[in-house]
LONUDREN-900917 format. One line per field, with one value per residue: z, y, x of N, C-alpha, C in turn; residue in three letters; residue number from 1. Coordinates in steps of 0.02 Angstrom, whole numbers, always signed. Last residue first. Layout:
REM residues N
n.pz <- Z/...;
n.py <- Y/...;
n.px <- X/...;
ca.pz <- Z/...;
ca.py <- Y/...;
ca.px <- X/...;
c.pz <- Z/...;
c.py <- Y/...;
c.px <- X/...;
code <- ala/...;
pos <- NUM/...;
REM end
This chain:
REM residues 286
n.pz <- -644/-486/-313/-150/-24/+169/+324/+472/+608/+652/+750/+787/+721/+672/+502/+382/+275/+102/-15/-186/-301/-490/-594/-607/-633/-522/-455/-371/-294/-221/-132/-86/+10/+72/+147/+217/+266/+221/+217/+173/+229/+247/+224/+287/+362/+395/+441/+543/+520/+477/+499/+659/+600/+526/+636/+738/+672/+619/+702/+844/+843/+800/+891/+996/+1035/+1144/+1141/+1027/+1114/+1142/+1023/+989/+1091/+1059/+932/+979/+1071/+964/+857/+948/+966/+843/+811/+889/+899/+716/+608/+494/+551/+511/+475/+520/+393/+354/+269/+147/+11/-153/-316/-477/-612/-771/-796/-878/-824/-691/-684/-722/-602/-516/-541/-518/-377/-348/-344/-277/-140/-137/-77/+47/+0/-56/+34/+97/-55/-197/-376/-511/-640/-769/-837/-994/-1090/-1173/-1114/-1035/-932/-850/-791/-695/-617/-583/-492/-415/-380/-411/-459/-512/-566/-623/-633/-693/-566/-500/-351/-266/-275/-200/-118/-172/-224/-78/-76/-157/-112/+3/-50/-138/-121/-216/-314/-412/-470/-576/-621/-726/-713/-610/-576/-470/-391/-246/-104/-48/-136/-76/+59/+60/-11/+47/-50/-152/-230/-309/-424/-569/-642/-749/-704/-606/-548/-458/-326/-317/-277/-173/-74/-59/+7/+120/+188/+186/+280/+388/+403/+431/+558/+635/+636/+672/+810/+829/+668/+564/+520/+600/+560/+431/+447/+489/+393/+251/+190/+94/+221/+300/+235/+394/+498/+576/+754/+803/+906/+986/+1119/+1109/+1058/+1184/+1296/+1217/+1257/+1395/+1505/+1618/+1565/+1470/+1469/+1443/+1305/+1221/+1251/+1175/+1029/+1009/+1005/+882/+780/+739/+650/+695/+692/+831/+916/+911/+967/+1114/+1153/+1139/+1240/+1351/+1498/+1561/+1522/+1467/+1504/+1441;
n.py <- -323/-290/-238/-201/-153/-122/-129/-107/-204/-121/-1/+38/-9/-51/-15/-113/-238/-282/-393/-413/-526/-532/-539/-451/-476/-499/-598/-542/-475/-571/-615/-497/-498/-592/-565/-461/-505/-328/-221/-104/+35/+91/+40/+150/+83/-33/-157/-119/-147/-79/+73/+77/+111/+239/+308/+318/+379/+520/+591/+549/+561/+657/+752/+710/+708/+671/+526/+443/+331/+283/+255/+130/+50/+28/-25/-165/-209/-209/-305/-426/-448/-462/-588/-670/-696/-636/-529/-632/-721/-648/-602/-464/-338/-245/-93/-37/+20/-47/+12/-75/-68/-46/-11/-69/-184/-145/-81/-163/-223/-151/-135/-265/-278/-161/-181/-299/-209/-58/+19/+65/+5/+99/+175/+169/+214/+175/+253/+178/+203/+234/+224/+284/+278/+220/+259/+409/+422/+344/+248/+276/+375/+277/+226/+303/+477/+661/+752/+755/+862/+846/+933/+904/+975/+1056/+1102/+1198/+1125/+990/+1065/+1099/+977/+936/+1013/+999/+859/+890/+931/+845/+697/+601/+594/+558/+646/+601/+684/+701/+692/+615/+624/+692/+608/+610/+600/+690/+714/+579/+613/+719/+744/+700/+566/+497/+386/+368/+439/+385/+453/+459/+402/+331/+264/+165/+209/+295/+243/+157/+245/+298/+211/+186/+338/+348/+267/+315/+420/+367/+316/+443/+491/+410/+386/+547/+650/+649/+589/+637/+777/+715/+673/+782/+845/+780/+744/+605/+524/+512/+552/+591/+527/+547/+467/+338/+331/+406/+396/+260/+236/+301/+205/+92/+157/+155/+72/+116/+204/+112/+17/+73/+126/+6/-50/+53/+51/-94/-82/+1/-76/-209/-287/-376/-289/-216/-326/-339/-205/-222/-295/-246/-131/-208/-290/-326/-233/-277/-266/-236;
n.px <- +428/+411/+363/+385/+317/+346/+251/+228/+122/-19/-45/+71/+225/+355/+410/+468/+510/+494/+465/+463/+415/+402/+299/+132/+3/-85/-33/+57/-16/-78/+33/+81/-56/-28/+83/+50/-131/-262/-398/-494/-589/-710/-883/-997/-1122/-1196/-1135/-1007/-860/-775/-815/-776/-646/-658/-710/-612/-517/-552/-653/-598/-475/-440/-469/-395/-239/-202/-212/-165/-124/-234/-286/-217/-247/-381/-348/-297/-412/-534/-477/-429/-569/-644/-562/-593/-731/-760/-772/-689/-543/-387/-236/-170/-94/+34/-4/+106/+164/+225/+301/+333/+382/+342/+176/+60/+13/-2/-109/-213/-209/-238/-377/-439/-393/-468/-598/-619/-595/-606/-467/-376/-267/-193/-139/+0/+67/+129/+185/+288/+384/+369/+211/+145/-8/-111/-235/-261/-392/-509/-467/-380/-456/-540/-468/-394/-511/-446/-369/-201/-81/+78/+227/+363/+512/+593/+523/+432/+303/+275/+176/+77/+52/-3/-108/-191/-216/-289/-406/-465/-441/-402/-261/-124/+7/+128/+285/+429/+562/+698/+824/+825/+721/+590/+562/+492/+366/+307/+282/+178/+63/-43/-88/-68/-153/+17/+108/+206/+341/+476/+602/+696/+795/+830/+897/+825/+669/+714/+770/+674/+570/+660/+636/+476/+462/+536/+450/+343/+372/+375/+256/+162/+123/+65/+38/+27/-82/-190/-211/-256/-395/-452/-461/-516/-616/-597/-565/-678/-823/-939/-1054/-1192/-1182/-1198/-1053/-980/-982/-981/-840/-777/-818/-739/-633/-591/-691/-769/-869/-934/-1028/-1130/-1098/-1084/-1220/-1292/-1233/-1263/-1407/-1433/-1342/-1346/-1283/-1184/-1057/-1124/-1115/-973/-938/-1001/-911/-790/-805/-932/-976/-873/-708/-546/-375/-237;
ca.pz <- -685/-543/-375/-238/-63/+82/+266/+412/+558/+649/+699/+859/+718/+702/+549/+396/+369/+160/+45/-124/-273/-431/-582/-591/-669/-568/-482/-432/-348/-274/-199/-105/-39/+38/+106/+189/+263/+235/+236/+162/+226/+216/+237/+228/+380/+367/+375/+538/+565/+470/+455/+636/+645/+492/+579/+758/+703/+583/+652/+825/+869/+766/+837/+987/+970/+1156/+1181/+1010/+1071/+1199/+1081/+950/+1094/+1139/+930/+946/+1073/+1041/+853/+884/+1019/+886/+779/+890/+948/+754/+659/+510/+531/+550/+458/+537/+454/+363/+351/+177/+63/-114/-233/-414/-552/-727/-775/-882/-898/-711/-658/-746/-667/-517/-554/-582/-445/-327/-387/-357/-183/-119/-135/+46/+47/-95/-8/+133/+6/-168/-285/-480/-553/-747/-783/-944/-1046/-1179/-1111/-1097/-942/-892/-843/-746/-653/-639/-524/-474/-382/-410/-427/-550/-533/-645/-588/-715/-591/-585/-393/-303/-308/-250/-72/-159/-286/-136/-38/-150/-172/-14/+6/-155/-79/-226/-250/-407/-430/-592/-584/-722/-757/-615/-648/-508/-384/-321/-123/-8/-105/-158/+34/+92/-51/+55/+3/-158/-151/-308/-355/-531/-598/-756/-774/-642/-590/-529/-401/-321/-328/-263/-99/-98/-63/+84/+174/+129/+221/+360/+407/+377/+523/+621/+586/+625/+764/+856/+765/+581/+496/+604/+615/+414/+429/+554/+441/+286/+208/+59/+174/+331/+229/+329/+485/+537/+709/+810/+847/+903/+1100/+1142/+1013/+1121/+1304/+1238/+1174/+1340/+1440/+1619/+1635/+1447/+1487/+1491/+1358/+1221/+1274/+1250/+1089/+1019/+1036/+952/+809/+786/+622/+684/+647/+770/+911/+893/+897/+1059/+1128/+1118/+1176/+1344/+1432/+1520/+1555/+1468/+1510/+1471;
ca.py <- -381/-286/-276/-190/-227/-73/-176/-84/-179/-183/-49/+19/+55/-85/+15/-41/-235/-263/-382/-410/-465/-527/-580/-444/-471/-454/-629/-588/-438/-521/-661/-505/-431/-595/-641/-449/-503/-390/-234/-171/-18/+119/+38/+127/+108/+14/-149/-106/-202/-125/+22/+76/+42/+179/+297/+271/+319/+472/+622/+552/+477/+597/+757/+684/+740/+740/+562/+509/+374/+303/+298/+217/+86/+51/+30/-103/-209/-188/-244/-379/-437/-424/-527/-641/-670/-687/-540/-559/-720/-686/-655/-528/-356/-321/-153/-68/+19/-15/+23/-40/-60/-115/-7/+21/-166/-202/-43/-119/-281/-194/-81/-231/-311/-148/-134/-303/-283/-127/-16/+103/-48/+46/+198/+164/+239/+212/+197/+187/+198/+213/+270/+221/+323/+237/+180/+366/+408/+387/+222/+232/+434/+337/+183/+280/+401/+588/+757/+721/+834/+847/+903/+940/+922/+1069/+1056/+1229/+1183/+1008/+1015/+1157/+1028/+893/+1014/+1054/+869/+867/+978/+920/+742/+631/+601/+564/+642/+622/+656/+725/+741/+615/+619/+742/+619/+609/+551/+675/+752/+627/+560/+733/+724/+788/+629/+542/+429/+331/+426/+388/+424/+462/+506/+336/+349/+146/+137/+324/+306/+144/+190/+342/+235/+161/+315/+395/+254/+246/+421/+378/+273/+401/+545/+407/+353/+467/+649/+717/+574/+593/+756/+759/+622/+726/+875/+778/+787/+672/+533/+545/+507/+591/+549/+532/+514/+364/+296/+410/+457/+269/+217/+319/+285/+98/+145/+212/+57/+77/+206/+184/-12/+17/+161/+36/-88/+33/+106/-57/-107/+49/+0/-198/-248/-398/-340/-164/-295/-385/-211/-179/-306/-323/-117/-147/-250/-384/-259/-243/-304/-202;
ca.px <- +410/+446/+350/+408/+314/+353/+296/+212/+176/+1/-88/+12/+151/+308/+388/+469/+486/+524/+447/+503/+385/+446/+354/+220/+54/-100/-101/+99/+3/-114/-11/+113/-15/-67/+74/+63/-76/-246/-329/-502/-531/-655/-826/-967/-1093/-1256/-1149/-1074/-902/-760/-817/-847/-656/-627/-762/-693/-496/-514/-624/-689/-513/-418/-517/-449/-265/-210/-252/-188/-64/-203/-330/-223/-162/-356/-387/-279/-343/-540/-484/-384/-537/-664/-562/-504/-700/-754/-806/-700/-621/-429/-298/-182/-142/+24/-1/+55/+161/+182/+299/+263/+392/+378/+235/+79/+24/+57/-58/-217/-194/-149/-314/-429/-399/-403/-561/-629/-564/-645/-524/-445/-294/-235/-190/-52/+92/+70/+218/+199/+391/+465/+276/+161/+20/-26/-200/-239/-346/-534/-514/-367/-402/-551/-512/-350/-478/-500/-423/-269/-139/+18/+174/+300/+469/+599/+570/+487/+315/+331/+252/+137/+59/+40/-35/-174/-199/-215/-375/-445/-463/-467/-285/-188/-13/+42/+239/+356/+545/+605/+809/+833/+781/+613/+602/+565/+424/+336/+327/+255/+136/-17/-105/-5/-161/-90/+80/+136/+325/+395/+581/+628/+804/+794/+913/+888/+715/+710/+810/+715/+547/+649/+700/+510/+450/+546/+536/+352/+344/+446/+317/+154/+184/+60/+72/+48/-20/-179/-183/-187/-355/-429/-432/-454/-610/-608/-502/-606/-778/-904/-984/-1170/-1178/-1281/-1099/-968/-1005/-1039/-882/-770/-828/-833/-627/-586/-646/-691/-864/-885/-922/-1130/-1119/-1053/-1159/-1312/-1231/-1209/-1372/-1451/-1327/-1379/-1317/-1235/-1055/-1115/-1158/-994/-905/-1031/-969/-780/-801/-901/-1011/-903/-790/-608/-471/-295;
c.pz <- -742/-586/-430/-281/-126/+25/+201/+372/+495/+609/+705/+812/+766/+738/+608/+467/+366/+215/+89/-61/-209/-379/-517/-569/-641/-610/-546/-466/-386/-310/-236/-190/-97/-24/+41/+125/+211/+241/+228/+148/+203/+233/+205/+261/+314/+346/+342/+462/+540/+492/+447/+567/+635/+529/+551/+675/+706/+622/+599/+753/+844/+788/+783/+925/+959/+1074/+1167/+1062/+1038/+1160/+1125/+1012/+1048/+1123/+1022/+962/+1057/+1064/+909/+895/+991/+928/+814/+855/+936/+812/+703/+563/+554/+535/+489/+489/+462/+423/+337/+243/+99/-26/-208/-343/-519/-656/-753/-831/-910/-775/-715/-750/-706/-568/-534/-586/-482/-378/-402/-397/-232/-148/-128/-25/+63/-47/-32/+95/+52/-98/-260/-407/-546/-691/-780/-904/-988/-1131/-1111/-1079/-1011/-944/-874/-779/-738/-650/-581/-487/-413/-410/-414/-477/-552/-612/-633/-668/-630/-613/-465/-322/-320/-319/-138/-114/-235/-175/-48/-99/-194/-44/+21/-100/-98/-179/-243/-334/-436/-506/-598/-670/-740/-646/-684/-560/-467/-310/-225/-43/-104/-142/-39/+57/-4/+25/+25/-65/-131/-249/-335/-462/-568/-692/-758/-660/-612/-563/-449/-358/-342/-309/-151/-115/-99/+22/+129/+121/+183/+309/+383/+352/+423/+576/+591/+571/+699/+829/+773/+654/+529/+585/+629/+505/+417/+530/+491/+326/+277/+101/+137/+278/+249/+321/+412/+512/+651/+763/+859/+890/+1033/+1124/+1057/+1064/+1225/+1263/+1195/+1271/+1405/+1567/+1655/+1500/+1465/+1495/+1417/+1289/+1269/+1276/+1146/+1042/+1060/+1001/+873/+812/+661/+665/+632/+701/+824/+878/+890/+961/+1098/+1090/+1113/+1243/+1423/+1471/+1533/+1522/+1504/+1465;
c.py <- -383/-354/-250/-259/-171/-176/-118/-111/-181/-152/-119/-17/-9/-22/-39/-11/-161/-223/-341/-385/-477/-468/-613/-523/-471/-441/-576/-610/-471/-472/-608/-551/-455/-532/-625/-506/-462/-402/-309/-216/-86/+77/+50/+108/+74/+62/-95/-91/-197/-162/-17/+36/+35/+101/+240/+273/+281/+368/+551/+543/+477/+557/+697/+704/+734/+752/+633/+532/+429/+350/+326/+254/+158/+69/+75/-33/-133/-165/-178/-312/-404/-382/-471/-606/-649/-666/-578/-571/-668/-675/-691/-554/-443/-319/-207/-100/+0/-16/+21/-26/-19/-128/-67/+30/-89/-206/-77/-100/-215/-218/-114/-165/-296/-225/-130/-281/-290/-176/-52/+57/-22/-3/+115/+192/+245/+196/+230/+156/+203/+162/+210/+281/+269/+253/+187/+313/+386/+410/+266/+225/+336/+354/+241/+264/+380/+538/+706/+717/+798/+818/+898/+914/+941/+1007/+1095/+1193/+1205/+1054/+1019/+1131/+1060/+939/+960/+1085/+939/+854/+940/+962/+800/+685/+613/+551/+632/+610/+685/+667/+752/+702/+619/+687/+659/+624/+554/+633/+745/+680/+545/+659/+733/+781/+692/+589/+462/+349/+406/+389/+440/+407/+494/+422/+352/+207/+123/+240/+308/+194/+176/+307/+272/+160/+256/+373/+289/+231/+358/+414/+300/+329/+487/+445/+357/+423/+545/+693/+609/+555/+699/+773/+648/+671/+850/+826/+766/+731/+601/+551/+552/+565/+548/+584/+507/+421/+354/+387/+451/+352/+229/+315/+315/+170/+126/+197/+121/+65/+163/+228/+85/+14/+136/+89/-32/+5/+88/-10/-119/+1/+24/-121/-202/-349/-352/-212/-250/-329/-263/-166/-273/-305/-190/-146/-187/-340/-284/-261/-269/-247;
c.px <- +491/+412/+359/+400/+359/+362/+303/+268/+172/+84/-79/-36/+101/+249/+347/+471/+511/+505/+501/+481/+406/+423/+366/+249/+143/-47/-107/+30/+40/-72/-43/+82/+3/-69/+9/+74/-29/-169/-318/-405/-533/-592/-764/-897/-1024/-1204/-1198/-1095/-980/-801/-812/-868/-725/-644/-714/-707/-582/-558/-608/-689/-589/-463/-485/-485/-344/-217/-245/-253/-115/-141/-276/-249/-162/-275/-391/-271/-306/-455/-482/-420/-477/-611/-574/-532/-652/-746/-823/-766/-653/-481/-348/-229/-158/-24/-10/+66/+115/+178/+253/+287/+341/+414/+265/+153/+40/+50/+21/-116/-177/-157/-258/-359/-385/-394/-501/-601/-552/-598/-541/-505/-383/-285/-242/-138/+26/+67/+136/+230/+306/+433/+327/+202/+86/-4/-125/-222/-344/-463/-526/-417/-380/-504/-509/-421/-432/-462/-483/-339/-198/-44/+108/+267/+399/+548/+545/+524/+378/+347/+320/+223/+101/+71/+16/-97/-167/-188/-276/-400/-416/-497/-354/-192/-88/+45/+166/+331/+458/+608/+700/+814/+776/+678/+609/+583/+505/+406/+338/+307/+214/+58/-74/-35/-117/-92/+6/+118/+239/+395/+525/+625/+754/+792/+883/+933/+775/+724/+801/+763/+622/+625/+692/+591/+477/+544/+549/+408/+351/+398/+371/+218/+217/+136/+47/+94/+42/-98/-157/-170/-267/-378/-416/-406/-578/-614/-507/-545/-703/-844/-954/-1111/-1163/-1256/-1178/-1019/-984/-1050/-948/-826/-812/-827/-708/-642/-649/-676/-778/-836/-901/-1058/-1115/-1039/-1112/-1258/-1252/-1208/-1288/-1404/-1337/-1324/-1376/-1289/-1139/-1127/-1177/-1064/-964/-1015/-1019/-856/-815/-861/-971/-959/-809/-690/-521/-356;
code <- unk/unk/unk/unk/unk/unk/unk/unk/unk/unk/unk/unk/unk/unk/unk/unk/unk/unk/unk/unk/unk/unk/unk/unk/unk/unk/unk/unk/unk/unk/unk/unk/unk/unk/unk/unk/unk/unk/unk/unk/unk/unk/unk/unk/unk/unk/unk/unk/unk/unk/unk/unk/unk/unk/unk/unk/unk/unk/unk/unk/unk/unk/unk/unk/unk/unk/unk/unk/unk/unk/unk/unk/unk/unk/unk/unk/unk/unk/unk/unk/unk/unk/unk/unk/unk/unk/unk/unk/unk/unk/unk/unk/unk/unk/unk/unk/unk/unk/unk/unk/unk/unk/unk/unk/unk/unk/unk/unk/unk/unk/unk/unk/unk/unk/unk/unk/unk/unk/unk/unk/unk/unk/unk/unk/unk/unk/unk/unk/unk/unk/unk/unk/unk/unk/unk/unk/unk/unk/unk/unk/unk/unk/unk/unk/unk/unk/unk/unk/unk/unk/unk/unk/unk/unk/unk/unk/unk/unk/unk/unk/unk/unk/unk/unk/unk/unk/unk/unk/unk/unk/unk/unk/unk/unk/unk/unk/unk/unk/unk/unk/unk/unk/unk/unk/unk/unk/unk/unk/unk/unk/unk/unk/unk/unk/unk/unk/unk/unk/unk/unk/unk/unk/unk/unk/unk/unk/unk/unk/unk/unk/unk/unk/unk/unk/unk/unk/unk/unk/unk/unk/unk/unk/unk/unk/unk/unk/unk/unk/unk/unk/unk/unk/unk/unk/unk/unk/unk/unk/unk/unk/unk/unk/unk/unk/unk/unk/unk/unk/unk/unk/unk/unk/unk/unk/unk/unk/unk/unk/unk/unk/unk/unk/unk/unk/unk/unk/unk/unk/unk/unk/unk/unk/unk/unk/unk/unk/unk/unk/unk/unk/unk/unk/unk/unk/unk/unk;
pos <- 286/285/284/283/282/281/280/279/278/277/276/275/274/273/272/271/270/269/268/267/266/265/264/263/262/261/260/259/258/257/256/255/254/253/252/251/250/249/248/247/246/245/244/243/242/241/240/239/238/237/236/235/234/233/232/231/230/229/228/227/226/225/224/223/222/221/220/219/218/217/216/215/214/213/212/211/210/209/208/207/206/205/204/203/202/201/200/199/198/197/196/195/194/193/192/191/190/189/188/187/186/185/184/183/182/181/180/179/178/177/176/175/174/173/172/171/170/169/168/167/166/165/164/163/162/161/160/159/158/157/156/155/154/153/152/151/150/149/148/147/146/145/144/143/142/141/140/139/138/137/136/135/134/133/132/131/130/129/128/127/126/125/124/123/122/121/120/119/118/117/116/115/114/113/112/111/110/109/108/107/106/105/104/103/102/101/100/99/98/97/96/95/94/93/92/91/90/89/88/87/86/85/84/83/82/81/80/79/78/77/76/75/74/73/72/71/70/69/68/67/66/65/64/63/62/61/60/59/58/57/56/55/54/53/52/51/50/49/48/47/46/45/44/43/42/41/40/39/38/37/36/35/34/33/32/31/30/29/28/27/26/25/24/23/22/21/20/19/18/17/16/15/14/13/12/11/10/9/8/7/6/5/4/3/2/1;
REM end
């Protein structure tokens, strides 16, 4: 798809450079032939809350698009470890509505911590595995905290986390793999392998523009995703007035940060090709 010469490309750039009103003008100017400038022309200028702690766009979101055979994927691969490692104690980091808890303990899991910080899927986490024989134990906030406030002692069999981690700034996420990798000897994690490219360069831009036109088009009949979820996460990534909720990268690179934070051995395996980018599951053992 091409875009106009004033249209989503330039209003992202626009946004990078810290120029809002000018983004909405460009934006508005191409809204007429590019979905995604008709998108970001009726998104920007509002202020939007964080799509993870109130998660009615972010539970459509998982709900429909690619997203139910993507995590048919995942939950078949997470049950693969379960079911070769028997983990008794297991940690979920962003456990979100625990459908992929759920589907993949095996009778020998005796207790899960579910941490989550959005009360509203945390609440559906708990009733996803109300009727196992498992102790559930909620934790209502970040890993950063649920690990700092926490016993040190405390270890799991299994820590899996399932399109979460990529939400911590950097530093944090640092620290909590280092953290993680002295409290267990197996990590699951799930993630997009996203490109490497210079953040706010033309390929970047144009990546993004791209994309974010195939979400659009796979959640035309959900739109409270596109206002809801999809514009505020892309919005983040560019406009420095505007918090950002992602911080993605290769999976190569995954992989270096988590042999940086302790583990050994760290296996890569190809999940889902999703309108994002493709979705990879990492396990790291030490």
């Amino acid at each position: 798809m091409t875009a106009p010469a004033h249209g989503a490309e330039e209003a992202l750039r626009a946004l990078g450079d810290g120029e809002p009103e000018r983004a909405l003008a460009l934006a508005a100017d191409g809204a007429g032939e590019d979905p995604l400038a008709a998108a970001l022309a009726a998104h920007l200028g509002d202020l939007t809350a964080d799509p993870y702690r109130e998660p009615t766009a972010f539970a459509a979101f998982i709900d429909h698009g690619d997203n139910p055979a993507l995590y048919g994927q995942v939950i078949a691969a997470v049950a693969e470890s379960h079911a070769a490692l028997a983990p008794a104690r297991v940690l979920d980091v962003g456990c979100g509505d625990g459908r992929v808890t759920a589907a993949t303990l095996t009778g020998a899991t005796a207790t899960v911590d579910l941490v989550e910080p959005s009360a509203d899927l945390l609440a559906r986490a708990e009733g996803a595995l109300a009727s196992t024989d498992v102790e559930v134990r909620p934790h209502p906030q970040g890993v950063v905290d649920f690990l700092q406030e926490g016993d040190d002692d405390v270890r799991w069999d299994l820590v899996q986390s399932t399109f979460a981690l990529h939400t911590l700034d950097p530093a944090d996420r640092t620290r909590t793999l280092a953290a993680l990798a002295a409290r267990t000897d197996h990590l699951l994690v799930a993630e997009f392998d996203v490109p490497a490219l210079p953040e706010r360069s033309p390929a970047h831009l144009a990546h993004l523009a791209d994309r974010y036109r195939r979400g659009l088009a796979t959640y035309r009949d959900h739109p409270e995703v596109v206002t809801g979820f999809l514009l505020p996460v892309l919005v983040g990534q560019l406009d420095p007035a505007r918090p950002r909720l992602t911080h993605e990268q290769t999976k190569e690179a995954w992989a270096e940060e988590l042999v940086e934070a302790g583990w050994g051995v760290v296996t890569i395996r190809s999940l889902f090709a999703h309108w994002w980018a493709p979705a990879v599951l990492l396990h790291a053992s030490r």
